[in-house]
VOBA-1610 file (N, C-alpha, C; in pm, whole numbers, padded with zeros to 5 digits, always signed):
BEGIN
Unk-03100-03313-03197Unk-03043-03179-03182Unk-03139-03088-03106Unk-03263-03148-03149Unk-03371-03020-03105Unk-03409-03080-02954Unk-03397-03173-02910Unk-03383-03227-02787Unk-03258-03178-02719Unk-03114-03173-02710Unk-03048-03137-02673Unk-03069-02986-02694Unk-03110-02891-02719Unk-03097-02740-02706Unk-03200-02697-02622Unk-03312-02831-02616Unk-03396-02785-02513Unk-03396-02828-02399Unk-03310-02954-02360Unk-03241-02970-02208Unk-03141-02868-02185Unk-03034-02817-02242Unk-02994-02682-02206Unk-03046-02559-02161Unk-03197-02514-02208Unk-03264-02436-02178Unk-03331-02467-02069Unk-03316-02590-02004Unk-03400-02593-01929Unk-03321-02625-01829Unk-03176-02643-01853Unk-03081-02649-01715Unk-03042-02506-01718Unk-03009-02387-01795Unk-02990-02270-01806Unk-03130-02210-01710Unk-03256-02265-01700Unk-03373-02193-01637Unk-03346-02251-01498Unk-03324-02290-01485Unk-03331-02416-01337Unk-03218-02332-01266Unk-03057-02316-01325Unk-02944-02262-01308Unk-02990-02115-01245Unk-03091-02008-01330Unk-03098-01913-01310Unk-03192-01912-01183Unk-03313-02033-01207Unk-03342-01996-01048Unk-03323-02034-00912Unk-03202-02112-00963Unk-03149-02128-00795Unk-03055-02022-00794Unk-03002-01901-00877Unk-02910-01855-00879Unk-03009-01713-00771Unk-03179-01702-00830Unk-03213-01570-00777Unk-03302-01621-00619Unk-03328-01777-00628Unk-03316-01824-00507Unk-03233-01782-00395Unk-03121-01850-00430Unk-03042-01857-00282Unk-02994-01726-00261Unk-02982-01602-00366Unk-02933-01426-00326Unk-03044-01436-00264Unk-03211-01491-00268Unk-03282-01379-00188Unk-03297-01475-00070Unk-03273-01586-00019Unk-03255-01655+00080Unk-03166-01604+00169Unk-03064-01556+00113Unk-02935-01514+00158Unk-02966-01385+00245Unk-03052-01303+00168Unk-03108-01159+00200Unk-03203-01149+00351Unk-03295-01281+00318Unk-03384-01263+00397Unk-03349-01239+00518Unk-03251-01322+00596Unk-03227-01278+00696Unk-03185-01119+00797Unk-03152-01100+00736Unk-03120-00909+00724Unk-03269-00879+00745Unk-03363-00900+00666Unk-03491-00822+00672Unk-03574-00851+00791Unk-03533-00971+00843Unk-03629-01013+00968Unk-03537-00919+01079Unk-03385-00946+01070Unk-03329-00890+01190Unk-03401-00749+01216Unk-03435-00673+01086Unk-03469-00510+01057Unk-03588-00533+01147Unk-03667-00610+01085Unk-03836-00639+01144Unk-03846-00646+01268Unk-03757-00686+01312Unk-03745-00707+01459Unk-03714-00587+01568Unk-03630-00539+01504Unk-03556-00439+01504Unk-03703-00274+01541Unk-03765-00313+01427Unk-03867-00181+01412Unk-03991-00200+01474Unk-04052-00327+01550Unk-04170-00373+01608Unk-04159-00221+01709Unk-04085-00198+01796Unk-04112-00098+01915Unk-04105+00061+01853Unk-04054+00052+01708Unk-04028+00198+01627Unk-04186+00232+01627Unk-04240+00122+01487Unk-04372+00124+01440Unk-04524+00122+01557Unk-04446+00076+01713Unk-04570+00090+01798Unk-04599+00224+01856Unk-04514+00267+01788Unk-04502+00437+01856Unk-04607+00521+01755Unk-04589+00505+01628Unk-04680+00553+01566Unk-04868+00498+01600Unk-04971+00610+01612Unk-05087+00631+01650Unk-05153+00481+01573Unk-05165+00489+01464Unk-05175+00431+01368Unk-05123+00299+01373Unk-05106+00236+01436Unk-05057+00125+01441Unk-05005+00080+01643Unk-05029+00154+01674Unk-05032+00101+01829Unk-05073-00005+01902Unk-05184-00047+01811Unk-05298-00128+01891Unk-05274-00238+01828Unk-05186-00269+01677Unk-05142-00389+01637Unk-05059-00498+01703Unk-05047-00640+01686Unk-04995-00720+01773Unk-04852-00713+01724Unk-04743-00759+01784Unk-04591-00767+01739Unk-04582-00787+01631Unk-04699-00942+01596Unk-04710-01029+01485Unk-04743-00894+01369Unk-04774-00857+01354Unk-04821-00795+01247Unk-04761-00692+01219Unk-04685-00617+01343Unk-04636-00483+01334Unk-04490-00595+01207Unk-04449-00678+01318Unk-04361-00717+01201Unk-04349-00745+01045Unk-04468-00776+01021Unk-04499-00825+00885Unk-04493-00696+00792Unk-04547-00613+00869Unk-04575-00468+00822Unk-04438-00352+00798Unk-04340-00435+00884Unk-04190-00345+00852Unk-04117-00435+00772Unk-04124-00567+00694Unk-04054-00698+00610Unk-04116-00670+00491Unk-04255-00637+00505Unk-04281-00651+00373Unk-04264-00566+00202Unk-04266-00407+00219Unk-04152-00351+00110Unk-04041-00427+00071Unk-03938-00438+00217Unk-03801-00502+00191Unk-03800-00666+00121Unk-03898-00719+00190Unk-03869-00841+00106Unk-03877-00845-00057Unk-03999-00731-00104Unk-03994-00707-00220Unk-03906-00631-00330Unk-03841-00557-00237Unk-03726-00477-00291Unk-03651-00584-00337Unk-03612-00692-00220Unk-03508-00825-00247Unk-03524-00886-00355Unk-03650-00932-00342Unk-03684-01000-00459Unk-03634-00947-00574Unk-03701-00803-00608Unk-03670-00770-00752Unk-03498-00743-00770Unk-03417-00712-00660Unk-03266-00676-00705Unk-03208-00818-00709Unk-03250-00918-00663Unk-03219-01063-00689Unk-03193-01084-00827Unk-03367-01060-00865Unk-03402-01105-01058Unk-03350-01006-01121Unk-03289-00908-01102Unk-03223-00797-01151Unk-03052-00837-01169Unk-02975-00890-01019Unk-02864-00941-01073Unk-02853-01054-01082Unk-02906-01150-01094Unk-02875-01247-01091Unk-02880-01283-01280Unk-02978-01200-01341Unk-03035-01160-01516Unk-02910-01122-01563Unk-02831-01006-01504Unk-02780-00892-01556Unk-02615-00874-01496Unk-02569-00938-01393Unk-02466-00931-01333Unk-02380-00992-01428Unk-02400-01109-01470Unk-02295-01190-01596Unk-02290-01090-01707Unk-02405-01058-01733Unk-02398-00973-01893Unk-02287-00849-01870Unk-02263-00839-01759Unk-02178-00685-01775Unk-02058-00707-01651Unk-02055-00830-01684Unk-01879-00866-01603Unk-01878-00830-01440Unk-02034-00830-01365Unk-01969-00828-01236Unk-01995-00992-01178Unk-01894-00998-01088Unk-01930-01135-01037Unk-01982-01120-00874Unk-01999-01324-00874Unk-02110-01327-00777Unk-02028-01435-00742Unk-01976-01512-00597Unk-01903-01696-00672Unk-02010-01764-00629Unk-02140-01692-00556Unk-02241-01809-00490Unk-02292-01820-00686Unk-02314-01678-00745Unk-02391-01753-00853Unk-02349-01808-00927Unk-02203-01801-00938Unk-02137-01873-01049Unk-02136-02035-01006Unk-02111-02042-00916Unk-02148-02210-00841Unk-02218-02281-00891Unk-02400-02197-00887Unk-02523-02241-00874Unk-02479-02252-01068Unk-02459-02146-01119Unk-02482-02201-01271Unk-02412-02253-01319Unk-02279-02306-01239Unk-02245-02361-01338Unk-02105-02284-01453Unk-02135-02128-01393Unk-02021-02037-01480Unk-01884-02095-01455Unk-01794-02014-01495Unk-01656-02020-01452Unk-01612-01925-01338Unk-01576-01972-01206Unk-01570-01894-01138Unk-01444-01762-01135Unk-01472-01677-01067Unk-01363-01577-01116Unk-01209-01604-01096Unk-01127-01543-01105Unk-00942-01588-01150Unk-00950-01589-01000Unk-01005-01543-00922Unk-00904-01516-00775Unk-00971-01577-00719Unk-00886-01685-00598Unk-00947-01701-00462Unk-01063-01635-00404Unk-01148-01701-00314Unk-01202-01586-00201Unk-01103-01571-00129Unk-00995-01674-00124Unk-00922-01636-00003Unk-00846-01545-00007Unk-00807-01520-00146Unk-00699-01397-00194Unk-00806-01244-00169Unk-00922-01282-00188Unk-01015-01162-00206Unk-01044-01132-00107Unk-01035-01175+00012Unk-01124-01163+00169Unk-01010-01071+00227Unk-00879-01075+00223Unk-00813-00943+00321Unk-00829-00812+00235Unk-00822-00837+00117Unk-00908-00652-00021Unk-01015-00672+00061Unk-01101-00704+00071Unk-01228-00653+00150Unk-01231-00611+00271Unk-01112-00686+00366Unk-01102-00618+00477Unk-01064-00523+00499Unk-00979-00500+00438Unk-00855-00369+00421Unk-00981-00263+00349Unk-01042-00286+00278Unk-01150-00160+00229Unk-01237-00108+00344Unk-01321-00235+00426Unk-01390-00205+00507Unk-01331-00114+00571Unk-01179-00158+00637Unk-01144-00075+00765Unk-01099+00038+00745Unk-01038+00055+00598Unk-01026+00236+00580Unk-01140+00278+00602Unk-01254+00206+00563Unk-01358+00332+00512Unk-01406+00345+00638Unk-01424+00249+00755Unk-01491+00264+00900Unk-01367+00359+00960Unk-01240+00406+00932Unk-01210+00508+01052Unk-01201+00628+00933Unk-01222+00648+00827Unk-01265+00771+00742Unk-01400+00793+00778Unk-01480+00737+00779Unk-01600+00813+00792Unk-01616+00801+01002Unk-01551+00773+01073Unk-01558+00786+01226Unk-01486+00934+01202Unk-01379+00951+01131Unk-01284+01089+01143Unk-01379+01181+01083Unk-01472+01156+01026Unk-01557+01276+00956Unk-01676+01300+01073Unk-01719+01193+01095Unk-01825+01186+01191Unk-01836+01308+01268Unk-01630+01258+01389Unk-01643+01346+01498Unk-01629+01517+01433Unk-01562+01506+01322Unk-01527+01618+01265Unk-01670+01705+01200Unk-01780+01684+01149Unk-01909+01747+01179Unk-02013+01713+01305Unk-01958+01679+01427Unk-02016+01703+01555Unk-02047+01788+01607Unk-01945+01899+01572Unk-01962+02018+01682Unk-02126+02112+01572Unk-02106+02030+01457Unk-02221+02151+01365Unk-02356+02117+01369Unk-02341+01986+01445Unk-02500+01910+01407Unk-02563+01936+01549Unk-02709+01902+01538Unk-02817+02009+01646Unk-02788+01876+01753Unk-02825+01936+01867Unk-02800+01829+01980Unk-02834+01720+01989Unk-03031+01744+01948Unk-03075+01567+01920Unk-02972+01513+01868Unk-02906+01521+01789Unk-02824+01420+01706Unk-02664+01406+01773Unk-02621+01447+01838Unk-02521+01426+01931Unk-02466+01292+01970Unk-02567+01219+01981Unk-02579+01075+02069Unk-02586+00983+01930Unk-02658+01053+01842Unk-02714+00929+01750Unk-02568+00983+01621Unk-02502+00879+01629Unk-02356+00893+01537Unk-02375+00753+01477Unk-02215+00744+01359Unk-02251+00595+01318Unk-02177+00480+01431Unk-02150+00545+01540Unk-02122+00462+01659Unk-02263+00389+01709Unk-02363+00453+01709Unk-02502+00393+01737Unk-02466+00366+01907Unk-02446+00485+01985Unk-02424+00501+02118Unk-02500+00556+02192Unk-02632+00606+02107Unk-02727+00665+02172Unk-02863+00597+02284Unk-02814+00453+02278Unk-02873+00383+02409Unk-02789+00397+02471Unk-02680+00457+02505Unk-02585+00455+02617Unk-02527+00357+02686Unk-02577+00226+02636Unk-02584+00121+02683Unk-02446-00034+02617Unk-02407-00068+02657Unk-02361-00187+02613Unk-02448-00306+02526Unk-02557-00345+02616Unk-02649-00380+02580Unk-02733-00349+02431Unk-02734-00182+02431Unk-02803-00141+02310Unk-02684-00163+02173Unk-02580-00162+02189Unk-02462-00160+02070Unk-02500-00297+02040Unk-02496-00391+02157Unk-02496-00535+02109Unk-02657-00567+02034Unk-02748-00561+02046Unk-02870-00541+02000Unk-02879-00518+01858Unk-02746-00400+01796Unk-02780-00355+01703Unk-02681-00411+01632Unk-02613-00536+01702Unk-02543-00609+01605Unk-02616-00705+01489Unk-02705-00783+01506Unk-02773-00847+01378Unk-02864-00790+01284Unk-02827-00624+01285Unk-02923-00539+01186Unk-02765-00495+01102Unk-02651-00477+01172Unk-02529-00414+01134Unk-02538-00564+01030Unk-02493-00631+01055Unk-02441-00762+00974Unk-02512-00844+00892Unk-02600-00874+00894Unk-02696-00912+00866Unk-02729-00875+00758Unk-02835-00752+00779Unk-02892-00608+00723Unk-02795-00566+00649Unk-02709-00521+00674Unk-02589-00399+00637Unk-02441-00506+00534Unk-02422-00586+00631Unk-02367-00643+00540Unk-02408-00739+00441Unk-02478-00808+00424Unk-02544-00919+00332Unk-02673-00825+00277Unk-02774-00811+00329Unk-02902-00749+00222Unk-02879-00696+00206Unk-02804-00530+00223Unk-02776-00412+00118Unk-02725-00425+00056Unk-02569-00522+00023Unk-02499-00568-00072Unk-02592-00586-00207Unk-02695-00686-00147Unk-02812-00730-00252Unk-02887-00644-00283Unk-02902-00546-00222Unk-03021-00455-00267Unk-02940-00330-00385Unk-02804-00285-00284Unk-02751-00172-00406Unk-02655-00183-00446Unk-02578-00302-00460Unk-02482-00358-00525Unk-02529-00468-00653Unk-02581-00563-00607Unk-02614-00698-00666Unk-02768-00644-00759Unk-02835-00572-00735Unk-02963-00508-00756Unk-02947-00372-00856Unk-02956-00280-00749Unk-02948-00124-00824Unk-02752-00120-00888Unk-02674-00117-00843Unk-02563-00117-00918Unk-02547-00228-01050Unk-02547-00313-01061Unk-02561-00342-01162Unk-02704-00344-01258Unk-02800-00286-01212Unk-02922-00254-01328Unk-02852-00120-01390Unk-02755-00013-01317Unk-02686+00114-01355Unk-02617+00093-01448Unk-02544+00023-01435Unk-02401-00074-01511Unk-02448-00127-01633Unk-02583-00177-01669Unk-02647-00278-01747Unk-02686-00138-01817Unk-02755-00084-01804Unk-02906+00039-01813Unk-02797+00130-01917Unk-02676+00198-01834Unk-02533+00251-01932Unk-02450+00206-02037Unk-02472+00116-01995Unk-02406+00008-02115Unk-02451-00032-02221Unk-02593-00044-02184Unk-02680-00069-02348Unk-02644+00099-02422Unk-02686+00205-02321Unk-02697+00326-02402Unk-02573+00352-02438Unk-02437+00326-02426Unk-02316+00362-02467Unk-02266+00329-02552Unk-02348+00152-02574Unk-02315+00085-02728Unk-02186+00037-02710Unk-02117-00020-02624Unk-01992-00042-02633Unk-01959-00183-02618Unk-01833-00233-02654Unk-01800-00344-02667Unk-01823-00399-02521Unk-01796-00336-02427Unk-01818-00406-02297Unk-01800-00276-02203Unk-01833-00254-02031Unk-01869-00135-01979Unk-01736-00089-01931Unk-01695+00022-01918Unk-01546+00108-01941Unk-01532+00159-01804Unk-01416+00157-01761Unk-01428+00226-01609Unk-01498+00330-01580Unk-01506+00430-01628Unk-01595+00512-01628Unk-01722+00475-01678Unk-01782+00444-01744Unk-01907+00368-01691Unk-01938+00322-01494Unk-01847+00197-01503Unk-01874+00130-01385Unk-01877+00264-01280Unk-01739+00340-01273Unk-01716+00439-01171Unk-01867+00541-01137Unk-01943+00584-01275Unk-02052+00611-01268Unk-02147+00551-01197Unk-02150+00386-01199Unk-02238+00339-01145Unk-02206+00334-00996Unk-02100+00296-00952Unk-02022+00311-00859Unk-02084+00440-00735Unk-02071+00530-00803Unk-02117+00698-00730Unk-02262+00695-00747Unk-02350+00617-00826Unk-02508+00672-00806Unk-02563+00549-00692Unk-02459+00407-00686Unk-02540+00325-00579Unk-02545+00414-00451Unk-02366+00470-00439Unk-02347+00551-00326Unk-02399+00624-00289Unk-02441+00707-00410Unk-02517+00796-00355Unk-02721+00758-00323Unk-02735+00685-00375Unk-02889+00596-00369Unk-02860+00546-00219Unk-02739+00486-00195Unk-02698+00453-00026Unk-02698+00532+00073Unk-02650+00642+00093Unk-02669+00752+00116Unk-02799+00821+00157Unk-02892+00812+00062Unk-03022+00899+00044Unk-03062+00813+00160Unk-03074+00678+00177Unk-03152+00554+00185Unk-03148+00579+00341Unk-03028+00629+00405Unk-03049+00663+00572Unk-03133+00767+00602Unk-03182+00847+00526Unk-03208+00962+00563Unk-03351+00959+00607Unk-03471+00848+00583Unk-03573+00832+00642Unk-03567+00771+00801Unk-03498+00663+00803Unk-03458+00618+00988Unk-03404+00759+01021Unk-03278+00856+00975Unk-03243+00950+01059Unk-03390+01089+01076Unk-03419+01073+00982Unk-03577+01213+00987Unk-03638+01147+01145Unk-03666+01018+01155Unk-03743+00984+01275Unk-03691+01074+01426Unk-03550+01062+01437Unk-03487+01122+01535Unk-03495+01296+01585Unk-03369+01346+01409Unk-03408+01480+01426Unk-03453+01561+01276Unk-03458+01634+01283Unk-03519+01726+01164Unk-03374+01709+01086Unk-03452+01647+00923Unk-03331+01693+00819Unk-03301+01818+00794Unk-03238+01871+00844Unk-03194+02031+00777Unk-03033+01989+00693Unk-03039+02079+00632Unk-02906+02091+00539Unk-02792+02002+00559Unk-02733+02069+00697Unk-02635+01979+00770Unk-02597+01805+00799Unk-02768+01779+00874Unk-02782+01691+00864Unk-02792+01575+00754Unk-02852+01656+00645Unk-02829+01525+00510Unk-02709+01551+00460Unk-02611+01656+00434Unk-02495+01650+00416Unk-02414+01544+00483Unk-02427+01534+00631Unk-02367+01412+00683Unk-02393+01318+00657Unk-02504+01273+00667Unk-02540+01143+00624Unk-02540+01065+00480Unk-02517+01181+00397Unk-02533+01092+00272Unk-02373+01087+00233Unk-02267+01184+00279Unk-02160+01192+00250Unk-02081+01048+00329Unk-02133+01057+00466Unk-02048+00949+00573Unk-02113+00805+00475Unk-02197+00799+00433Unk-02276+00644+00433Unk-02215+00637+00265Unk-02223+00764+00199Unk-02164+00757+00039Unk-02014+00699+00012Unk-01925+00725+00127Unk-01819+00738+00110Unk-01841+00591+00150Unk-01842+00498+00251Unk-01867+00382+00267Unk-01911+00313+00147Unk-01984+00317+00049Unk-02059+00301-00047Unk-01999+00314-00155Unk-01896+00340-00177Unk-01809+00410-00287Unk-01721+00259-00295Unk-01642+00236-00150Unk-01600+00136-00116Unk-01655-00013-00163Unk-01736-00012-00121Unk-01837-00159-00103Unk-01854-00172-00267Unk-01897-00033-00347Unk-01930-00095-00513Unk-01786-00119-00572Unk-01673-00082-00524Unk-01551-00089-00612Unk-01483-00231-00583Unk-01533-00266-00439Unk-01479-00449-00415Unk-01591-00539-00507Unk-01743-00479-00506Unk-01788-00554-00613Unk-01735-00517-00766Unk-01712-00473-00810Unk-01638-00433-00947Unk-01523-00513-00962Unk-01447-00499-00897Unk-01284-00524-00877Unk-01263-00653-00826Unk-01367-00709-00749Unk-01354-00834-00665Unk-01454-00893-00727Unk-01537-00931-00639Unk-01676-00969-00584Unk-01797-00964-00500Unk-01899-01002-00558Unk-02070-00973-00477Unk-01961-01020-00277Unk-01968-01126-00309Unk-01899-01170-00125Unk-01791-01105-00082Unk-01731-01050-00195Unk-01601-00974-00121Unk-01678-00822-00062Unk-01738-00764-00164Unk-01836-00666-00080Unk-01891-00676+00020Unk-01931-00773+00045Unk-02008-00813+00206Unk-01925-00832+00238Unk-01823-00850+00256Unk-01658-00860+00370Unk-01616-00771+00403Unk-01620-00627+00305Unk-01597-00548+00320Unk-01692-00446+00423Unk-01849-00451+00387Unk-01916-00403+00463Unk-01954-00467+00614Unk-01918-00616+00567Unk-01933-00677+00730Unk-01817-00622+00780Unk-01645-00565+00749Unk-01570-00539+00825Unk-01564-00437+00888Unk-01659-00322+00816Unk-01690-00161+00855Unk-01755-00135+00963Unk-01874-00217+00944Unk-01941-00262+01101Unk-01828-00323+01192Unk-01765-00372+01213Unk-01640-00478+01274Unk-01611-00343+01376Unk-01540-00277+01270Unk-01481-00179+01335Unk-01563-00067+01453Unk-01706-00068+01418Unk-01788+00063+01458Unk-01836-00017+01568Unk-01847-00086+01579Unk-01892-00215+01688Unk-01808-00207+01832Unk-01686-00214+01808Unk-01530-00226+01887Unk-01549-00089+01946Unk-01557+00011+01845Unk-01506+00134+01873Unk-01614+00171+01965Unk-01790+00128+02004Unk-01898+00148+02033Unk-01883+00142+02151Unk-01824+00026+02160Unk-01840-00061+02300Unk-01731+00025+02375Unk-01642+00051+02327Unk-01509+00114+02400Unk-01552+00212+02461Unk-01688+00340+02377Unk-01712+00457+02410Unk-01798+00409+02536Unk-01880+00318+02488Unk-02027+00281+02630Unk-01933+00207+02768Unk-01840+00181+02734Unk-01754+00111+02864Unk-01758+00187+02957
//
């Protein structure tokens, strides 16, 4: 008996770490595209000019990889305990996977993405005329290389990045540590829509906040400016936690890979 409860524990440990394995495998890629992405940001600063690519890169991966890490061991611990699902982790352990298809789940994700990419384009142009000129160019069209070239560039940080590692970072990570964190304090048989909806609005809004250091680089946060940005990227964000709630960890990334889909199309149309 006491042999059998301790091969369970030890396929239950094995289960859990291929489960926080392959989310942060999954992640990594996003963080290099970023790294890559920020080598010519970070050579601009004094302080770091004289560093080689090699290092400038290491030096923009390394927070993020650690962020990954911990929202990995965070849902991958805590996502079962409070009913959100994952189907890569349910695979890896062994759970029961959820009632629905991906295949049933993948057009809900699309259909979320693409409201939320021409709601927040309709808001965009609609606080244009209020925002200071630097920022004119720099929209969530990302048209401010003017270029064809530059839209396409900023495709494996959109998808990548945006759709797969943020999923993990404030969905799979910070939304469900919210979800978990409320739920102990509420004492309840299990977490109540309102709970989740709570958690729901603080990833969004944690999503939100989270642009507002890349946008400071450009122009000065004044009022306006973080109003836009945390509202356009919140409202997106609102989206993405309710397909993880309602769906799934992958249906969320379908959803946010479809938002990009759309801003991509619409990019290229403007730089044509």
């Amino acid at each position: 008996m006491q042999t059998t409860v301790s091969g369970e524990k030890r396929t239950k440990r094995r289960s859990f770490l291929k489960g926080v394995v392959a989310t942060f495998l999954l992640g990594v890629p996003g963080i290099a595209a970023v790294g890559l992405s920020s080598i010519e940001t970070l050579r601009q600063l004094p302080e770091l000019a004289d560093l080689p690519a090699v290092t400038l890169f290491f030096v923009a991966i390394s927070q993020p990889l650690v962020l990954l890490a911990v929202a990995c061991l965070v849902g991958t611990t805590l996502a079962p305990r409070v009913g959100l699902q994952s189907r890569l982790l349910a695979r890896l352990t062994g759970r029961i996977q959820p009632p629905s298809l991906f295949a049933e789940e993948a057009p809900i994700g699309i259909g979320v993405g693409v409201a939320a990419s021409f709601l927040v384009l309709a808001l965009d142009f609609a606080f244009a005329p209020f925002l200071p000129a630097e920022l004119s160019a720099y929209t969530v069209l990302n048209t401010n290389s003017g270029s064809i070239f530059g839209v396409l560039a900023s495709i494996p940080v959109r998808f990548l990045y945006g759709g797969i590692t943020e999923e993990l970072l404030l969905r799979y990570g910070f939304m469900t540590f919210v979800v978990w964190g409320l739920w102990t304090v509420s004492g309840g048989e299990r977490p109540t829509d309102r709970l989740m909806w709570s958690a729901i609005l603080a990833s969004a809004l944690v999503f939100g906040l989270g642009h507002l250091p890349a946008m400071s680089i450009d122009v000065p946060l004044t009022p306006i400016v973080v109003v836009r940005t945390v509202l356009l990227n919140g409202i997106a964000g609102v989206g993405f936690g309710w397909l993880y709630w309602r769906q799934s960890l992958e249906t969320a990334m379908v959803g946010h890979a479809s938002f990009h889909v759309v801003l991509v199309i619409v990019s290229l149309l403007f730089v044509l």
